[in-house]
TORPA-4810 file (N, C-alpha, C, O; in nm, 3 decimals):
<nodes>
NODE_1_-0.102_-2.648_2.467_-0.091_-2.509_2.503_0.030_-2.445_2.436_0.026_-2.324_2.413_X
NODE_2_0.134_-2.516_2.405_0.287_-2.452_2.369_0.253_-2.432_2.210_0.305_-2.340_2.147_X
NODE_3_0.169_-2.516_2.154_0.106_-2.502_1.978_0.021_-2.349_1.975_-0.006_-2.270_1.884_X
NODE_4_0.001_-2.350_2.085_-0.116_-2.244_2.084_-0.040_-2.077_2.101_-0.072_-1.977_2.036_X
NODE_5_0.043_-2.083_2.186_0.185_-1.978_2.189_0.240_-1.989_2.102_0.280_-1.876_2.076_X
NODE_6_0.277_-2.063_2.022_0.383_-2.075_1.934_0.316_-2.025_1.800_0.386_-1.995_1.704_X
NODE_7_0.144_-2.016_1.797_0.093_-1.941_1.672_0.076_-1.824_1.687_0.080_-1.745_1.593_X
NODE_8_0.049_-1.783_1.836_0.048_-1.664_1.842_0.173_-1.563_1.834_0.171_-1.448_1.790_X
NODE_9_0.297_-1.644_1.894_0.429_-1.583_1.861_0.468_-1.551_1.682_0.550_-1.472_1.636_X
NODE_10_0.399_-1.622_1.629_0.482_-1.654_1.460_0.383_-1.504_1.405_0.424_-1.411_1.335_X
NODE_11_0.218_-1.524_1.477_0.143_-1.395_1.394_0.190_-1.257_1.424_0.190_-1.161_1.348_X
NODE_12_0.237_-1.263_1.562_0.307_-1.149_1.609_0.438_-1.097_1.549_0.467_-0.981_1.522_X
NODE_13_0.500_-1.195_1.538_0.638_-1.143_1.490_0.581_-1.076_1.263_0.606_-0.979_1.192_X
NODE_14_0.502_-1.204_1.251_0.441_-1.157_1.091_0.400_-1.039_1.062_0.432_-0.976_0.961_X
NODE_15_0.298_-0.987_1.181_0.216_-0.852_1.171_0.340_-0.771_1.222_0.346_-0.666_1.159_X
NODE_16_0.457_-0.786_1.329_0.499_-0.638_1.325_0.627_-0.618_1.190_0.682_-0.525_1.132_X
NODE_17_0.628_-0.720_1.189_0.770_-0.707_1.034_0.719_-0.633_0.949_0.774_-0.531_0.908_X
NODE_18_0.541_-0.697_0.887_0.481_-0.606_0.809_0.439_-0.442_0.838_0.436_-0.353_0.752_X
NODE_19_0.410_-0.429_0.974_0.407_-0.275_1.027_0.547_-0.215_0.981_0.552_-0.115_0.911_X
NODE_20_0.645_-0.273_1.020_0.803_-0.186_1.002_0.809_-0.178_0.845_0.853_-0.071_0.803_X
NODE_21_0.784_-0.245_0.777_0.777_-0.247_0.652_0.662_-0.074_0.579_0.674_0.025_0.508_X
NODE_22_0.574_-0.139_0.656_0.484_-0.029_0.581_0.512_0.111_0.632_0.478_0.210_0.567_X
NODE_23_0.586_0.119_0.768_0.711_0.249_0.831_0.758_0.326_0.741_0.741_0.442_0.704_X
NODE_24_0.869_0.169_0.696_0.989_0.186_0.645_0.971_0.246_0.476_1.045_0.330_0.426_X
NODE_25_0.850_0.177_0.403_0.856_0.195_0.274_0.723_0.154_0.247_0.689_0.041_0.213_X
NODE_26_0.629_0.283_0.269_0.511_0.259_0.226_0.461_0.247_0.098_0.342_0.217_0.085_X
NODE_27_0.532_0.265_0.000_0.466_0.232_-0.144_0.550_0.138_-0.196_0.672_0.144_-0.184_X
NODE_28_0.462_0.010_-0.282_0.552_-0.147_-0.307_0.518_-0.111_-0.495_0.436_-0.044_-0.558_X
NODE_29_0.584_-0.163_-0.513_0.559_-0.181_-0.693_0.420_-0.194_-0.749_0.369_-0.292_-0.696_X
NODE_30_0.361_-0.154_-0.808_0.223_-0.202_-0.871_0.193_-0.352_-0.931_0.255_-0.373_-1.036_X
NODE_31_0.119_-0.449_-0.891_0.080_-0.511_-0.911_0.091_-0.567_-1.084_0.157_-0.657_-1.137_X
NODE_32_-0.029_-0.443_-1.147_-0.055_-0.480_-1.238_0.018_-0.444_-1.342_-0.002_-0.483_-1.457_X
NODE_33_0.109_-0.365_-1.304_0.266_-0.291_-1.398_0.329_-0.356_-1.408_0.372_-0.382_-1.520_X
NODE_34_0.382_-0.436_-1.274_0.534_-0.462_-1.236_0.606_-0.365_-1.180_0.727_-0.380_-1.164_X
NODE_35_0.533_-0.239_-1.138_0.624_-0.123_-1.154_0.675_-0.014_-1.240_0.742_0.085_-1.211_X
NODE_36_0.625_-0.060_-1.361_0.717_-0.004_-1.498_0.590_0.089_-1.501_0.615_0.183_-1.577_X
NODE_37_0.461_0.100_-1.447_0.416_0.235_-1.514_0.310_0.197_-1.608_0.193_0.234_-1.613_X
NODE_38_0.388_0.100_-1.695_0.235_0.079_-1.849_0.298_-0.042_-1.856_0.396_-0.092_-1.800_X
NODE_39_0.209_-0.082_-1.950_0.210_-0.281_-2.006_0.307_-0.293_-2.087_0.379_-0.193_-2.085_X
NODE_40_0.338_-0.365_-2.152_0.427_-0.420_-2.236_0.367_-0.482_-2.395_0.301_-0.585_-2.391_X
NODE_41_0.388_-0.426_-2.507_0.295_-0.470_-2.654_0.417_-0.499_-2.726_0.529_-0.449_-2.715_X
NODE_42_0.370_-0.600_-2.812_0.474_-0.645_-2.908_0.341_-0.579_-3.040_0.222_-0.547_-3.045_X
NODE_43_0.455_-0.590_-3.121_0.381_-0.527_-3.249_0.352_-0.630_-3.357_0.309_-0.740_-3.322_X
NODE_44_0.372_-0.600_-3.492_0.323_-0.760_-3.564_0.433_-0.809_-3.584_0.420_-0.931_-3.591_X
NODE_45_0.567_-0.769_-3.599_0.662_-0.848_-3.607_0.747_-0.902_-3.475_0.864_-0.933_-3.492_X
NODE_46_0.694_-0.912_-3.358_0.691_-0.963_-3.222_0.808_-0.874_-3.123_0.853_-0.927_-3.022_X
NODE_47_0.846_-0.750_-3.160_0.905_-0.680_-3.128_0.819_-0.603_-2.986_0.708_-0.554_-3.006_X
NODE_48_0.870_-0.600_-2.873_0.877_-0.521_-2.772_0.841_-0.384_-2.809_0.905_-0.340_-2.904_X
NODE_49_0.718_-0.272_-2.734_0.685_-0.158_-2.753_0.616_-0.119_-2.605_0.557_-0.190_-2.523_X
NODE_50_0.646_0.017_-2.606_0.546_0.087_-2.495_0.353_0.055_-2.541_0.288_0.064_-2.645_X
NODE_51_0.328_0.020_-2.417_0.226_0.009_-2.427_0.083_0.132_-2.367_0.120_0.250_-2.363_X
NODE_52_-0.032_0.112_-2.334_-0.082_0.225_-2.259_-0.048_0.234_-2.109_-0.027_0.127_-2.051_X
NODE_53_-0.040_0.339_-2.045_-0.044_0.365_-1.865_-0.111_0.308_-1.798_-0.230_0.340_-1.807_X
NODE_54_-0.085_0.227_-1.723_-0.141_0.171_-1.569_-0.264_0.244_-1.535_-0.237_0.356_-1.491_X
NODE_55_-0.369_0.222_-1.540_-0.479_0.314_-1.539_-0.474_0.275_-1.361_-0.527_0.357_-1.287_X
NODE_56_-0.406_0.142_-1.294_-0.413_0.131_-1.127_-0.293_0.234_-1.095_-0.314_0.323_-1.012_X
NODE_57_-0.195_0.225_-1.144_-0.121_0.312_-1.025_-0.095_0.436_-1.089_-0.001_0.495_-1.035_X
NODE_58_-0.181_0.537_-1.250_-0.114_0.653_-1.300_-0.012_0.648_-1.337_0.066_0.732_-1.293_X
NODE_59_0.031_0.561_-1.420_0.214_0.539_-1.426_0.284_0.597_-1.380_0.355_0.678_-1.440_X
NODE_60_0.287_0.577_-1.252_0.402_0.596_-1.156_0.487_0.489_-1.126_0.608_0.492_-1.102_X
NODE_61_0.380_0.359_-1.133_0.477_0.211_-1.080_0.478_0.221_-0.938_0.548_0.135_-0.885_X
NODE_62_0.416_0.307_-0.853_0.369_0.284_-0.730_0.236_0.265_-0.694_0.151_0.332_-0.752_X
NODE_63_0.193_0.160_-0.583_0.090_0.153_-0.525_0.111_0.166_-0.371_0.212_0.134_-0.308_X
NODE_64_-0.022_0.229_-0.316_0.076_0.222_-0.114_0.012_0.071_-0.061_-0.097_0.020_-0.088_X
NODE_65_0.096_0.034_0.002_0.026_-0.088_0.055_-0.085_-0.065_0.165_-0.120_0.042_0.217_X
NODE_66_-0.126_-0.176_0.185_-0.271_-0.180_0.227_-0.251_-0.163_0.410_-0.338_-0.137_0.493_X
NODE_67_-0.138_-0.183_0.426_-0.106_-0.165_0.598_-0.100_0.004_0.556_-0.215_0.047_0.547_X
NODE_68_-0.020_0.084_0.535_-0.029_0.186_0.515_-0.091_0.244_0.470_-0.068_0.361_0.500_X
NODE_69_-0.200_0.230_0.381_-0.345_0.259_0.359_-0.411_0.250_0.512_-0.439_0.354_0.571_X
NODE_70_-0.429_0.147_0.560_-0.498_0.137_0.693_-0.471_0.226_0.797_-0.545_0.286_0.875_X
NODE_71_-0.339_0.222_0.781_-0.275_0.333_0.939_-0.316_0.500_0.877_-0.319_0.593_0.958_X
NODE_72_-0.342_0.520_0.748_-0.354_0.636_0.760_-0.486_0.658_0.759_-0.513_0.776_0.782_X
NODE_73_-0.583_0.585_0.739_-0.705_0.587_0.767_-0.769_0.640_0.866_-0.853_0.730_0.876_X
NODE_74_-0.693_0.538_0.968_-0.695_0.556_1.085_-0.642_0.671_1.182_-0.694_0.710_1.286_X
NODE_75_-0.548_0.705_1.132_-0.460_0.877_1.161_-0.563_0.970_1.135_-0.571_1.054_1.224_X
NODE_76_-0.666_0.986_1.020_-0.710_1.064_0.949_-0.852_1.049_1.036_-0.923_1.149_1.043_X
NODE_77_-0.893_0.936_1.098_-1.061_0.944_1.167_-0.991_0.962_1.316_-1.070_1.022_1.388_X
NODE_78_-0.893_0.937_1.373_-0.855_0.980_1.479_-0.828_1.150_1.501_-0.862_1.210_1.603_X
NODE_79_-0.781_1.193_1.420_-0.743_1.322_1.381_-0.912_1.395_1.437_-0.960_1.430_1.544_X
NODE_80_-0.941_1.393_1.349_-1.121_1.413_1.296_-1.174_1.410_1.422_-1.220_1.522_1.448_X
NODE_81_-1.189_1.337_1.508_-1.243_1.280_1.624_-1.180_1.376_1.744_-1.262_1.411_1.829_X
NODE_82_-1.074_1.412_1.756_-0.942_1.456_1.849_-0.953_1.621_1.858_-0.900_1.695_1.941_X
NODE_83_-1.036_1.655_1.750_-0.973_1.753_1.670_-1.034_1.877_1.801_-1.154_1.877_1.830_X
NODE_84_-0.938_1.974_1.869_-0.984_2.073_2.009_-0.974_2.196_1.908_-0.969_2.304_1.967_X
NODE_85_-0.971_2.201_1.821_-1.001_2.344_1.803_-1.172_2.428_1.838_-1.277_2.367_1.818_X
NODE_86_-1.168_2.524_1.874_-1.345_2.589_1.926_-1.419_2.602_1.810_-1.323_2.643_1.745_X
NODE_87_-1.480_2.602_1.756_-1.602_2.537_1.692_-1.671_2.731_1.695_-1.716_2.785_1.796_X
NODE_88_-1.658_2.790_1.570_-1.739_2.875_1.550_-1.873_2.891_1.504_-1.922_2.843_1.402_X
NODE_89_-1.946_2.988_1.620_-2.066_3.027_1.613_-2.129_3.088_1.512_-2.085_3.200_1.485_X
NODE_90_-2.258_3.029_1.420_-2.295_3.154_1.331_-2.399_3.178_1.373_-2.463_3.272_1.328_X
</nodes>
C-alpha cells in the first residue's frame, strides 16, 4: 500500500511542477530549431551559414507547450459553454 502512495505522491508533485511551469513560462524553445528560428547550413567549404526558417515555430524559436496548449483549450470550450450573454432574436 505505501508503493502505491508513494506513486501517486511522485505523479502529483510531477504534474503540478509541470502546471507551474506552463503558469510561469508558457512558451519552451522549439524543438526543431533549438530556438534559433532556422537550421544551420554549411556551405562547400564547411563554413557555418543561415539556413531556411523553422517552418514549426515561424522563426520565432518559440513553441507553447502542450500543458499550456491544453489549459487554453480548455479556457476557450469552457468560455463557449459559460458564455450568459442573451442570445438575439431574428
Amino acid at each position: 500500500m505505501t508503493l502505491i502512495l508513494l506513486a501517486i505522491a511522485c505523479l502529483s508533485i510531477v504534474t503540478l511542477s509541470y502546471g507551474g511551469l506552463c503558469a510561469a513560462s508558457p512558451f519552451g524553445n522549439c524543438r526543431k530549431c533549438r530556438g534559433m528560428g532556422h537550421q544551420l547550413k554549411t556551405d562547400r567549404k564547411g563554413r557555418l551559414k543561415r539556413g531556411k526558417d523553422c517552418r514549426r515555430c515561424h522563426a520565432t524559436g518559440k513553441r507553447i507547450r502542450v500543458g499550456r496548449w491544453l489549459y487554453n483549450r480548455w479556457a476557450r470550450i469552457y468560455r463557449a459553454g459559460t458564455d450568459t450573454r442573451p442570445e438575439v432574436s431574428r
